[in-house]
GUNUDO-753621 format. One line per field, with one value per residue (C-alpha): x, y, z negated. Coordinates in pm, whole numbers, plus 32768, in hexadecimal, padded with zeros to 4 digits. Layout:
N
px X | ...;
py Y | ...;
pz Z | ...;
END
This chain:
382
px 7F19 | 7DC3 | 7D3E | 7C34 | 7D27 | 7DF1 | 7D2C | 7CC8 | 7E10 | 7E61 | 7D1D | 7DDE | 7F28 | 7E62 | 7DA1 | 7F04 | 7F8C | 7E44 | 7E50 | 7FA7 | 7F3E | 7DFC | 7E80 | 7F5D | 7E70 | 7ED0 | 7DE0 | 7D22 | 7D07 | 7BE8 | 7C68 | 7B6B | 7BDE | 7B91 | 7C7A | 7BC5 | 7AF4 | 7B0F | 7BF8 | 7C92 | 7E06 | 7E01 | 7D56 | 7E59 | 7F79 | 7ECC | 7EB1 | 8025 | 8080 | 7F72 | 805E | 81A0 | 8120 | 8097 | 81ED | 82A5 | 81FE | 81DC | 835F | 836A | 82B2 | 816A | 807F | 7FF8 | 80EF | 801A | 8055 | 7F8C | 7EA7 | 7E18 | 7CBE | 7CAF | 7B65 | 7B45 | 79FA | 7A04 | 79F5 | 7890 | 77D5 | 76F6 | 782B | 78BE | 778F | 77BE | 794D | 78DB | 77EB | 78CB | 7A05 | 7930 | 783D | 78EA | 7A6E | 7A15 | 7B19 | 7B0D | 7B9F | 7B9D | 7C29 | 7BA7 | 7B18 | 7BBF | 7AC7 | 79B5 | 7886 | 7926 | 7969 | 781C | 776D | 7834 | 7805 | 7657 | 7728 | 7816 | 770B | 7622 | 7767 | 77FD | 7955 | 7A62 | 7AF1 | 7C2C | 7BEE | 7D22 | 7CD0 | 7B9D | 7B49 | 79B6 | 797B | 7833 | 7917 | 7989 | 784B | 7751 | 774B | 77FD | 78A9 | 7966 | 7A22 | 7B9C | 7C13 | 7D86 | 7D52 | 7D2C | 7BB3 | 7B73 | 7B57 | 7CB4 | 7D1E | 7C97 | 7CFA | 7E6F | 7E62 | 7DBF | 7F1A | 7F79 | 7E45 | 7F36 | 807C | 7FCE | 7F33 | 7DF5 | 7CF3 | 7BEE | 7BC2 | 7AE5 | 7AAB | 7A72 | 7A52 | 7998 | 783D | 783F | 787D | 79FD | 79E7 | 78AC | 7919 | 7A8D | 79F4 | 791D | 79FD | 7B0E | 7A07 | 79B2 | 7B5D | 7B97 | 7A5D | 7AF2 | 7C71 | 7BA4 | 7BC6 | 7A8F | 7A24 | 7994 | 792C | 78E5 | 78C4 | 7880 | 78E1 | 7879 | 799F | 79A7 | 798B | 7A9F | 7A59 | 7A75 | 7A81 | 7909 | 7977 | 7AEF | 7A0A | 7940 | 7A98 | 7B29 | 7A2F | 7A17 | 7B4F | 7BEC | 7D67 | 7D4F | 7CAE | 7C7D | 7C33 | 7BD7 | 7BE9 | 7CA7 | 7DE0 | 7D4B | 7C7E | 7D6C | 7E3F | 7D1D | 7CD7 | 7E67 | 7E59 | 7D18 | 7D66 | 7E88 | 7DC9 | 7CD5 | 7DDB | 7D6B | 7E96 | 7DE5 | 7ECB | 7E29 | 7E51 | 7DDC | 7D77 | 7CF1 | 7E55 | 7DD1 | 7EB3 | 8012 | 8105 | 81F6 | 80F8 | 8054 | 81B3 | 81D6 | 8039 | 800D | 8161 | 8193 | 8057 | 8088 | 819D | 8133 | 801C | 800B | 7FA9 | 7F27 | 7FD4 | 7FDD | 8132 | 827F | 8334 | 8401 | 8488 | 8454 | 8551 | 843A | 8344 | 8344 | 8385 | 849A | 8522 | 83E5 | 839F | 84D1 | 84AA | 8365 | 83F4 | 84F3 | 8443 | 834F | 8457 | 84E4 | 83A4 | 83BF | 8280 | 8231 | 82AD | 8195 | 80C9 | 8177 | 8096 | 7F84 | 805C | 8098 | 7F3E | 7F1E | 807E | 7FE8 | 7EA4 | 7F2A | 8038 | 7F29 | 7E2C | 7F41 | 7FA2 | 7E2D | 7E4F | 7F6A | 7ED0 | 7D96 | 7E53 | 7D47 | 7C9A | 7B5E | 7AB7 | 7A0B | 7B6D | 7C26 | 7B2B | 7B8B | 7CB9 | 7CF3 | 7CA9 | 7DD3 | 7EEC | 7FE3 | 80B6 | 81F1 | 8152 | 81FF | 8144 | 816F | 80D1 | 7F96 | 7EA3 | 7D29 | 7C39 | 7AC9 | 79CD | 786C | 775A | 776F | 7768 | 7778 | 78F5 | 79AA | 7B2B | 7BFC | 7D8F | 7E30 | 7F15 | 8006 | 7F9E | 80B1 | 80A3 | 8196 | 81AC | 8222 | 833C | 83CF | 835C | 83DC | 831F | 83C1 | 8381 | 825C;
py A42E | A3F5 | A29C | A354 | A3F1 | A2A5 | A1AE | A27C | A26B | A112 | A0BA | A1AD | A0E5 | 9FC6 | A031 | A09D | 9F2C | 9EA1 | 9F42 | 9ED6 | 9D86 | 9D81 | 9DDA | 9CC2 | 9B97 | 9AA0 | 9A65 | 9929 | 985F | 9736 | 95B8 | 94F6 | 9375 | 9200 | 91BD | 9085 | 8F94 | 8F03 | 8FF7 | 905B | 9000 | 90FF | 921A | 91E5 | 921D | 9339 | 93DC | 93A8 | 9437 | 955B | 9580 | 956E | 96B8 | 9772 | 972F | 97BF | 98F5 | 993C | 9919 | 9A01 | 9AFD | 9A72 | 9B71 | 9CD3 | 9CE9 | 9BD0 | 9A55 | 996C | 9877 | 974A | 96E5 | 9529 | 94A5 | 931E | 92F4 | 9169 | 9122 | 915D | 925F | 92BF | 92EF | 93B0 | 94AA | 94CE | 952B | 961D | 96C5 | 96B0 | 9744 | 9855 | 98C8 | 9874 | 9883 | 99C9 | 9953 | 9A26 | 9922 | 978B | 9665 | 94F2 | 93E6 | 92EF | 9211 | 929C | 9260 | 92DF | 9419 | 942A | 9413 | 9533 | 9618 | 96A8 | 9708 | 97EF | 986D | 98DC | 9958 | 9A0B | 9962 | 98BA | 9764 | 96F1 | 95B3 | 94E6 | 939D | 935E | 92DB | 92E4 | 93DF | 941B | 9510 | 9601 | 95FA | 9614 | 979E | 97E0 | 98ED | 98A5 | 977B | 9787 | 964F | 95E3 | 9469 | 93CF | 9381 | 9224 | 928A | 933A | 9209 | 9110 | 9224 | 9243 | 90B8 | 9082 | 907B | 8F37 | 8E79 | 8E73 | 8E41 | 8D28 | 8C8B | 8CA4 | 8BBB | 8B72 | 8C0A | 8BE9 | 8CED | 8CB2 | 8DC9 | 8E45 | 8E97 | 9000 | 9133 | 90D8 | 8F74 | 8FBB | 90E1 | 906A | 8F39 | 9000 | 90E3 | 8F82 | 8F19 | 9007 | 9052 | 8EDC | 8EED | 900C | 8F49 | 8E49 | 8D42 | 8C86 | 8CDC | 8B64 | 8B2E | 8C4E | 8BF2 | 8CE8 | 8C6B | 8CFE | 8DD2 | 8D2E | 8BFE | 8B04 | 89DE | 8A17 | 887E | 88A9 | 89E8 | 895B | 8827 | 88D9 | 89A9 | 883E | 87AB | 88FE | 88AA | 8A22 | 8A69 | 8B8D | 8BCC | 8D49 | 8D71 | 8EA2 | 8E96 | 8F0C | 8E10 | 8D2B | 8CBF | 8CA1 | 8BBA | 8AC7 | 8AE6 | 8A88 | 8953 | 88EB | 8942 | 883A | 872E | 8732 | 873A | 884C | 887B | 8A10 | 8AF1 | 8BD3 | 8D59 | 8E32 | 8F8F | 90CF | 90C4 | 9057 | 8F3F | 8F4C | 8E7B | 8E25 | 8DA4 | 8CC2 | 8C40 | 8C22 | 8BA3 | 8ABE | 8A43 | 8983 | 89AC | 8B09 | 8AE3 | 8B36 | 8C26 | 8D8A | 8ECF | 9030 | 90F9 | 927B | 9283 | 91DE | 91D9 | 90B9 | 9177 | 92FF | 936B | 931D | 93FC | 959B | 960E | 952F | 95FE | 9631 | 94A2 | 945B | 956D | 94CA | 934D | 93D8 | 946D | 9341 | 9230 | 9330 | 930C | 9197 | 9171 | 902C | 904B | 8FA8 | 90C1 | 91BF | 919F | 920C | 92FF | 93D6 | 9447 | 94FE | 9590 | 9645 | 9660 | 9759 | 97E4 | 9868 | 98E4 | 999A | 9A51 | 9A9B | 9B48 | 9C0A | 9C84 | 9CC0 | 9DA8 | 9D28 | 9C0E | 9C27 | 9B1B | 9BF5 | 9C97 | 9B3E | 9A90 | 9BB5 | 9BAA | 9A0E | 9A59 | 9B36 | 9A41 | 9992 | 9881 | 97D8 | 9693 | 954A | 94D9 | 95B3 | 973B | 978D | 9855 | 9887 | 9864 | 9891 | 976B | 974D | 9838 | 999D | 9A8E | 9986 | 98B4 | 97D1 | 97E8 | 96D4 | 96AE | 95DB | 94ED | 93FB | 9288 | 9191 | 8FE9 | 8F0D | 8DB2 | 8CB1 | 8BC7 | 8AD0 | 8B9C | 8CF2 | 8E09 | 8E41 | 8F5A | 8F05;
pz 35DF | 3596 | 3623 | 36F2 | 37BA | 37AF | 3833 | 398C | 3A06 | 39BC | 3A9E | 3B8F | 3B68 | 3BA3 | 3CFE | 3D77 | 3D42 | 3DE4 | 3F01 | 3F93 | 3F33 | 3FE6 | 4111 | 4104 | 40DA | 41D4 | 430F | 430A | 4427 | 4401 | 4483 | 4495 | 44F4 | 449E | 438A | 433F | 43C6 | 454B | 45C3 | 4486 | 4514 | 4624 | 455A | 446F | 4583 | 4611 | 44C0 | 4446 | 458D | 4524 | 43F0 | 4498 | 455D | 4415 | 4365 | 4478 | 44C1 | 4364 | 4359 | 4484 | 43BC | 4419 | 44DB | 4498 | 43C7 | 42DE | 42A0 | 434A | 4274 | 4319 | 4243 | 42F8 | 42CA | 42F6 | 43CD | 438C | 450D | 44C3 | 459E | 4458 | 4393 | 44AC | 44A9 | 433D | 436C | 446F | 436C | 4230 | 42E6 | 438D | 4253 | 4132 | 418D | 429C | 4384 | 44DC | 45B5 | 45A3 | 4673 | 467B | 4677 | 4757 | 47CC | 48D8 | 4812 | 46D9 | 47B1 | 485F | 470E | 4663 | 47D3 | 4772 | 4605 | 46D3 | 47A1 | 4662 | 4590 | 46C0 | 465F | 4772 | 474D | 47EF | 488E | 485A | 48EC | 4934 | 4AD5 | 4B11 | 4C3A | 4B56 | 4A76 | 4B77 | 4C76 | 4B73 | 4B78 | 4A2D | 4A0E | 48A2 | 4955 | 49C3 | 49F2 | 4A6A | 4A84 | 4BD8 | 4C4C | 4C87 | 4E14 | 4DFD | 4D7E | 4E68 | 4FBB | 4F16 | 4F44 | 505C | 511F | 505B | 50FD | 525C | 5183 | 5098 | 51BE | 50E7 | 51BA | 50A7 | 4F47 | 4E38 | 4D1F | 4B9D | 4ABD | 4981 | 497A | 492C | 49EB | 4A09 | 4A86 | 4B60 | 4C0F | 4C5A | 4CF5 | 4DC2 | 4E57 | 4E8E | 4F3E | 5032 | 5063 | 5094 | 5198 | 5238 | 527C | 52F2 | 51D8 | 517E | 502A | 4F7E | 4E38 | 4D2E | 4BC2 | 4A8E | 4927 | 47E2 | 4766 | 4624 | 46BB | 466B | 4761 | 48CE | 4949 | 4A06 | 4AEC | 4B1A | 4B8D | 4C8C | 4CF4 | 4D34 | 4E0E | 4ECD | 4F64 | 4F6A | 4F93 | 4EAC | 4D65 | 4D0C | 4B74 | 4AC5 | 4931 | 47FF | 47C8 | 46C0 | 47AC | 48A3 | 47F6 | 47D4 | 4924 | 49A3 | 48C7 | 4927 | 4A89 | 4A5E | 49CB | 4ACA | 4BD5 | 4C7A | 4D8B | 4DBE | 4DA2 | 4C62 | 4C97 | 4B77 | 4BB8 | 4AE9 | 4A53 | 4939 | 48D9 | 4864 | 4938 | 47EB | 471F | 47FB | 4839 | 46AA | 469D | 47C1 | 4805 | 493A | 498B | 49FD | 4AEA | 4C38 | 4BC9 | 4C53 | 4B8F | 4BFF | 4B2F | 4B00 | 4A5D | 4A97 | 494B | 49DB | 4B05 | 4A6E | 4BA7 | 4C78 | 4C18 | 4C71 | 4B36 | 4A96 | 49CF | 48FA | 4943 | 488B | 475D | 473F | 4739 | 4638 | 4550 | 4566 | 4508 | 4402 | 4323 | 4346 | 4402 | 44C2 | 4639 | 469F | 4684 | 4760 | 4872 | 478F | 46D2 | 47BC | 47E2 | 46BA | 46D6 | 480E | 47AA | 465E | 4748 | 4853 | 4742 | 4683 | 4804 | 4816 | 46B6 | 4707 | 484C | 47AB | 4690 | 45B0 | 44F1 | 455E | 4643 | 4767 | 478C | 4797 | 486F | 498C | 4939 | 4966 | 4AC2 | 4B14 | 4A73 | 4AFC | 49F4 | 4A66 | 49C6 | 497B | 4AB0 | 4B84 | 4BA3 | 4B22 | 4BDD | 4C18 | 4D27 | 4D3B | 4D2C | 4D02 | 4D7C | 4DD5 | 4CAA | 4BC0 | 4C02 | 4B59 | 4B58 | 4BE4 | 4BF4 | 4D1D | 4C72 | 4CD2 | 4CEC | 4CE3 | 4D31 | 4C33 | 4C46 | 4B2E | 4B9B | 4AC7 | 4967 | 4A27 | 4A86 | 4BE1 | 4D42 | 4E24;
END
């Protein structure tokens, strides 16, 4: 044969392989979460849980009859950095579909980025009202709002015999608007609402708040921050002999490793949580709570971090439903089709209403909020 006529069909041969293989390149799914810096704990949890759910679905067969590929960004707990995650995963990597970025302002920063790339973004934990009422349309977040929170508590206020409470949380969008909405629930079950002190959330030293929180005399001390802080906090809180009992909300802490952080100093404490790996019966959907709490041990991963976990297991679990529905990767098709899912989550089903103004919503799931309290190094029922 001469090599004229040779070398055609091996370019022939070679488009025939290609194609089959094209069609098969995985879809990519951006993460975008603080892997380091102040709240690089939790964004770690939430994106081994993220993993968890890639590795199973791709076991399953993955989606489309393609393997899911999940392209994690670490956004520093920076909002810059978080901007720059947004831009790299949607420009560079293409991805039609993202989830992050764990803390409010890291989420509020990355939201204009959706608008101008037309791209949605699972919000996996995440509380400011700000995300959902701020008409943007890209958002579908599954995490409680800080005033779904505060109105899922507001029964405890009776049960606690909650006279007098003072509020400390982080000076951001998180810590700010939890304490505000506290506030006007703790007004509204006719507690008076005392002191209310903001703290840097790098900040490592929280003696001159705890001080004020003291001398305000309040039965009940409502906290909002990520769990290193926390643990400072409990200690401190037990140095100063502050007899207030300390309720952390935003479930942003993990129960276990304040118990393994702060020690004795955490007995007593109460914690909004969003997930009950302790008690997985209790929740709607325990037979996915317990999958989830299995395969989580069976990679070795810190316990600790289930409560954080978990949102990224459901955050890749709902996206990969939207996909499915949608019948395509593209992100116009997913973002109308995220609004027609419904996910048997680990906490609880996941489903979306519409917030934010008229022609322009945000989507927002109702989930399960849950009270735990620490007794004698135990995370026990409220």
């Amino acid at each position: 044969m001469r090599p004229g006529r040779y070398l055609p069909v091996v370019g022939a041969f070679a488009a025939m392989l290609a194609g089959p293989a094209l069609a098969q390149e995985p879809i990519k799914i951006g993460v975008t979460q603080p892997l380091t810096g102040a709240f690089a704990a939790s964004g770690n949890y939430v994106a081994q849980g993220a993993r968890l759910a890639e590795e199973e679905i791709n076991a399953a067969g993955g989606v489309l009859n393609r393997k899911i590929q999940l392209i994690v960004e670490d956004n520093k707990s920076n909002p810059t950095e978080a901007v720059a995650t947004a831009e790299k995963l949607t420009q560079k990597d293409k991805v039609p579909v993202m989830m992050g970025a764990w803390s409010s302002t890291l989420t509020l920063a990355v939201m204009p980025k959706l608008m101008e790339y037309e791209v949605p973004m699972l919000v996996e934990t995440s509380s400011s009202s700000k995300i959902t009422t701020s008409g943007n349309p890209w958002i579908f977040r599954i995490s409680p709002t800080s005033e779904m929170e505060a109105k899922a508590f507001a029964p405890m206020v009776k049960t606690l015999g909650i006279k007098k409470a003072d509020l400390l949380g982080t000076n951001n969008d998180f810590g700010l608007g939890a304490m505000q909405e506290f506030a006007k629930m703790l007004k509204a079950s006719g507690a008076e609402v005392g002191v209310q002190e903001t703290m840097d959330p790098k900040a490592v030293d929280f003696s001159a708040q705890l001080a004020k929180i003291k001398a305000s005399g309040g039965d009940t001390l409502f906290v909002t921050s990520d769990v290193s802080q926390v643990t400072v906090i409990l200690k401190q809180a037990k140095e100063q002999q502050i007899k207030a009992h300390i309720i952390t909300t935003g479930g942003s802490v993990s129960p276990d490793q304040l118990i393994a952080q702060a020690g004795e100093a955490a007995n007593g404490s109460m914690h909004l949580v969003f997930f009950t790996p302790w008690f997985p019966d209790a929740v709607k959907n325990p037979d996915v709570a317990q999958k989830f709490v299995k395969a989580w041990n069976a990679k070795g991963y810190n316990v600790g971090g289930l409560t954080e976990g978990f949102r990224g297991y459901d955050g890749i679990t709902t996206i990969v439903a939207a996909i499915k529905a949608a019948g395509a990767a593209e992100p116009k098709a997913i973002q109308k089709a995220l609004w027609g899912v419904k996910v048997h989550g680990v906490n609880g089903d996941i489903a979306f209403i519409k917030q934010g103004p008229a022609g322009q919503e945000s989507a927002q799931n109702v989930p399960s909020v849950y009270v735990v309290k620490i007794v004698d190094g135990k995370v026990t029922k409220m």
